[in-house]
N, C-alpha and C positions, 0 to 999 in steps of 0.2 A: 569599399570593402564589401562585399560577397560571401556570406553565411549559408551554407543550405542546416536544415534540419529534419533532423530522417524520421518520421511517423510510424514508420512501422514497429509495431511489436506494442503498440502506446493502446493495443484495446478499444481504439475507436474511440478515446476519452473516455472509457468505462471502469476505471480501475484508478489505484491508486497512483500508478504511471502514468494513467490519461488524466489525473486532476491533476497531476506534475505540469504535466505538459503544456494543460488547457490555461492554467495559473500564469506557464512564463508565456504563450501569446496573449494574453490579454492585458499584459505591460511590455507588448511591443512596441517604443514610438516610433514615428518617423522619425527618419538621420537621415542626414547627408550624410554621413560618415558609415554607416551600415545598413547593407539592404539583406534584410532576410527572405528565404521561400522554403517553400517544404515539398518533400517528396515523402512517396510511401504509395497505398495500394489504391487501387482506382478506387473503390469502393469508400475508400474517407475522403475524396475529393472536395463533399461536402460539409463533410461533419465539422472540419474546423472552421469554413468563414464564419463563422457568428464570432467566432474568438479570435478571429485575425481575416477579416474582409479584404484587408488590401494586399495580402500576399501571395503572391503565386503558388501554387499548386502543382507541381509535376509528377503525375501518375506513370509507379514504374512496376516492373513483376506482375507480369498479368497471370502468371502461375502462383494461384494459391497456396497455402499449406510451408508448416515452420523452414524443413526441408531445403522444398525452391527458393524459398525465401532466403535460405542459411547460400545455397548457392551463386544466387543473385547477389548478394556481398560479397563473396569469395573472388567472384571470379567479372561481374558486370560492372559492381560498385565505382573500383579505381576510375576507369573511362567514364564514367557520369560524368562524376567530378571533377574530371579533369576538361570534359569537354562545357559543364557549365561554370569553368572559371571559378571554382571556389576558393576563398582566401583561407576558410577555414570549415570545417563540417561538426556539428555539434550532433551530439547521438543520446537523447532523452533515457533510453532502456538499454543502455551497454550492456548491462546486466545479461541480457536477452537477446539482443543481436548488435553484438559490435563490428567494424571491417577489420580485416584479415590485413589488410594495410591499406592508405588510404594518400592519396598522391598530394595533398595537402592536411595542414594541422587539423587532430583530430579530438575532440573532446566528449566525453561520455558521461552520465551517469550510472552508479552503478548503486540500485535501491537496497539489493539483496546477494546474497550468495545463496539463497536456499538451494538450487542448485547440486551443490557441493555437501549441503548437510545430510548426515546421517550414512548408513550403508548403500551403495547400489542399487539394493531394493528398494528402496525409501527414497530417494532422489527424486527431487521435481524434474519431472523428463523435460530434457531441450530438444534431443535429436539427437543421430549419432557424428552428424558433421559437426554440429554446432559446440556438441559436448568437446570432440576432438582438438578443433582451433580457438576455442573461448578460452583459456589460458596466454596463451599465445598474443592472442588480440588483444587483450586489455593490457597486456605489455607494453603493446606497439602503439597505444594511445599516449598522445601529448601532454594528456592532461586529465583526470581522473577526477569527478568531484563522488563524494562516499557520503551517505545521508546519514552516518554516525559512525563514530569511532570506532565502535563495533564491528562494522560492516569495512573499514578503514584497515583495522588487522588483520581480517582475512582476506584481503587482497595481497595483503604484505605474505603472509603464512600460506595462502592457499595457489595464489597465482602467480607471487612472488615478482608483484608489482614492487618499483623501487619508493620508498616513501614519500621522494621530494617530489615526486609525478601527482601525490593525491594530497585533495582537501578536505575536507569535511566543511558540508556547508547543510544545514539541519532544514529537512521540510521546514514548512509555512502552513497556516491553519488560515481559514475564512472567518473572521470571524465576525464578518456582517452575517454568516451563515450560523454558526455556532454559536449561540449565547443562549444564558437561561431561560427556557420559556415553563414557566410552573403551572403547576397541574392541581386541580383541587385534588383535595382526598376524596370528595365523593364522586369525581368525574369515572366512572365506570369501563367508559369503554374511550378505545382515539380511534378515530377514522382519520386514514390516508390513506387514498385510492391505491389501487381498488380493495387494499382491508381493511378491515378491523378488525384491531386489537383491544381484547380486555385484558384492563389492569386489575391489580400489579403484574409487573413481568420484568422478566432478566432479561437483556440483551446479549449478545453476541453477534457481531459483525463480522464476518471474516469468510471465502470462499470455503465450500465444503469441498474438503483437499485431506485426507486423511494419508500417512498418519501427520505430518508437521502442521496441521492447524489443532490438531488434537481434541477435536469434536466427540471423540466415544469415550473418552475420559470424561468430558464438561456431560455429558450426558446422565454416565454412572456417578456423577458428584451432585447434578441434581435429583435424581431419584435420593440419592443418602439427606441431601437438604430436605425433603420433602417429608422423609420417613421422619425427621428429628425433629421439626419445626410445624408438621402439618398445615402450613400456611397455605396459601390459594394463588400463589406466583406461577404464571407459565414460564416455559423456557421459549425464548424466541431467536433461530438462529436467520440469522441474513446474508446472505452470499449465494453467489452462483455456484452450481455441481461444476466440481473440477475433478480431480485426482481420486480416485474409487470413492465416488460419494456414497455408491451403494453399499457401501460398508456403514456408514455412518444413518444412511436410512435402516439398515436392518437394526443397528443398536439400538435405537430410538424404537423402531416398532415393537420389540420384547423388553421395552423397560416396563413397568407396574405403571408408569407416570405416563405414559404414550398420548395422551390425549390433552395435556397439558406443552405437548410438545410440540410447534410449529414452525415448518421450513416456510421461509419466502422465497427461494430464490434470487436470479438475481435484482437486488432493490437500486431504485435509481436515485443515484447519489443526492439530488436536488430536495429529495423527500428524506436522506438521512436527518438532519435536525430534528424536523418533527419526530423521527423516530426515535432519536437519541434522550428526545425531550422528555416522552414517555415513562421511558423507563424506571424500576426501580435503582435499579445497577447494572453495571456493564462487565462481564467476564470474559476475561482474555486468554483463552489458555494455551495458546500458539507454542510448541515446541522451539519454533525459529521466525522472528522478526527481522527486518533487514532497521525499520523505525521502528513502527508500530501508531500510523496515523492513528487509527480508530479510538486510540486510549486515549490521544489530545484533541480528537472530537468531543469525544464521551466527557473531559474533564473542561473544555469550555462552555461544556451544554448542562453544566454545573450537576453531571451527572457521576457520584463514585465510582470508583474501581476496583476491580481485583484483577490480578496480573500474574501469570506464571512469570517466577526466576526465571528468566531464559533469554539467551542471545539479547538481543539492542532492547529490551522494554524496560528493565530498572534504568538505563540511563535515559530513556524518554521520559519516563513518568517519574523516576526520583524516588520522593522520598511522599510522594502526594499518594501510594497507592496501597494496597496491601496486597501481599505477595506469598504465592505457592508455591511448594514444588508441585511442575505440572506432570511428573508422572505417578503422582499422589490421588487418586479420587477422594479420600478423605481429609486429605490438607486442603485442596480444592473449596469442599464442601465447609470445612472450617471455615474460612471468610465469608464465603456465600449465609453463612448462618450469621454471623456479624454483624453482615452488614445489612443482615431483613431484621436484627435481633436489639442493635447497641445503639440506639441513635446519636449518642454522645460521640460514639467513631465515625457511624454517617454523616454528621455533620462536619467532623473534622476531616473525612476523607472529601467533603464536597468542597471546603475551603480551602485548604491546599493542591485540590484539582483546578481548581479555577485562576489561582494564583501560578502555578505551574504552566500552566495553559498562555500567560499570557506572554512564556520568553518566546512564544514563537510566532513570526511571520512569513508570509508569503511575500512582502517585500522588500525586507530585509536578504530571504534566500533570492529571489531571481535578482535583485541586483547587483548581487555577491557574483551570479551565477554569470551574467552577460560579463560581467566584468572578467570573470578567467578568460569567458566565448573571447573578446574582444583583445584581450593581451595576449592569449594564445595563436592569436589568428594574426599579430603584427599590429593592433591599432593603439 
């Protein structure tokens, strides 16, 4: 049996789709019974052998950009595949580039619909080909795995996926990566190259992607935490500039609080723990999650939460977290004062973080995950 796996659209393993990714080849074993390889852009040729040394690599689209890329499946994809004999073709970012049909069984994940969220305006751009036949394609898929339930019914509502096509099979968390590492109270400042951070401070993890990461609100909610509490907490956002970041850099630069406020860009995942570790708390105020990894980082790195109501994050984080409306700046800042204010809920929001934290694995999902690959594919 003959498995390709399509790389592309995965960020190079930079993202939450490339830790998807990086997760299921690093529980590739050898089989007689399945051989896997991967295709996608010249350029990651090498990014995955560390995570899977013994599988082939076939570099395809030597035309850059979403577009070509969207083309190159429409219309190149089928003959690949047909001519490398696949039993079955597995698709890590459906989400993002699924085939248009695909001459053997095909299986996708599909992280997110943000996509589809919100008006036109506001839509995470795909392309206009891609936006066109991405309904269409996830139709025509065999077999659908949906990273929550959440994300489950709006394939049902949105693309009008038939139900018995999709599963729901929940990320996984590292958690040789994520666990508690505590902090004295006098430790002032953390170094991780190349920053440093002085504590205390707020975290936020999340690409600066306005408006669905919803960064100019988290911003106007700490300015009101600051005015109410006068505590010495920075804001620390982490994520790479995506989707009009310069909007989110100008709110920040005319807040009262500007100087407490700093971007890292993009941070590399490996040094997340440490960061996470830091923290006083972690604020999530995403308009639209498809999971919401960062909140079950944050909660196995025995770090509290706060969470915008919104799309997939009450059913990741439950009942372990405290919760706004995220087009509130003031509800916002209410937990945020909480949880710099109440240590009797900090403590109970770190304890049912940690507890929460542990339904989830990464071995659990990818062996759920090869096992559709593997029946879907005839094995």
């Amino acid at each position: 049996m003959k498995i390709g796996i399509d790389t592309f659209a995965c960020d190079s393993g930079k993202s939450g789709v490339g830790t998807y990714l990086t997760q299921l080849l690093r529980r590739i074993l050898p089989s007689n019974d399945a051989r896997f390889e991967l295709f996608g852009w010249e350029y990651d040729r090498y990014i995955y052998s560390e995570f899977a040394p013994n599988l082939e690599f076939i570099a395809r689209c030597s035309i850059t950009g979403r577009s070509a890329n969207a083309v190159w499946h429409l219309r190149r994809y089928p003959q690949f595949a047909q001519d490398r004999a696949y039993n079955a073709c597995f698709f890590p970012a459906a989400h993002r580039q699924p085939p248009y049909k695909s001459p053997c069984p095909a299986i996708g994940v599909v992280h997110d619909m943000a996509a589809y969220w919100g008006t036109r305006r506001t839509r995470e751009h795909l392309g206009a080909i891609l936006r066109v036949v991405m309904p269409n394609s996830l139709r025509r898929l065999d077999r659908i795995i949906a990273v929550s339930d959440w994300v489950k019914q709006e394939l049902i509502d949105l693309a009008r996926v038939r139900e018995s096509r999709i599963e729901v099979v929940q990320n996984g968390i590292d958690h040789s990566a994520f666990f508690p590492r505590p902090h004295s109270d006098d430790e002032s400042e953390l170094l991780i190259q190349p920053f440093s951070f002085r504590r205390p401070y707020i975290l936020c993890v999340s690409r600066i992607d306005h408006p669905v990461k919803n960064h100019i609100r988290l911003i106007r909610a700490f300015g009101i935490f600051k005015e109410r509490t006068g505590s010495p907490h920075r804001l620390i956002l982490a994520g790479k500039d995506s989707n009009n970041a310069s909007r989110v850099y100008a709110e920040a630069a005319k807040s009262a609080w500007k100087s407490d406020i700093f971007f890292t860009g993009h941070f590399p995942h490996e040094s997340l723990p440490d960061l996470y570790s830091g923290a006083d708390f972690v604020v999530f105020p995403s308009m639209y999650e498809g999971f919401g990894m960062g909140v079950i980082e944050a909660m196995a790195s025995g770090i509290p939460a706060a969470c915008a109501r919104a799309a997939s994050l009450p059913e990741t984080a439950e009942h372990a977290a405290l919760y706004f409306n995220p087009r509130d700046p003031e509800d916002m800042a209410d937990r945020m004062v909480t949880l710099a204010t109440d240590r009797v809920q900090y403590e109970e929001c770190r304890r049912l973080g940690l507890e929460r934290a542990q339904f989830f694995s990464w071995d659990r999902c990818i062996e759920r995950t090869f096992e559709i690959i593997t029946e879907t594919a005839g094995g």
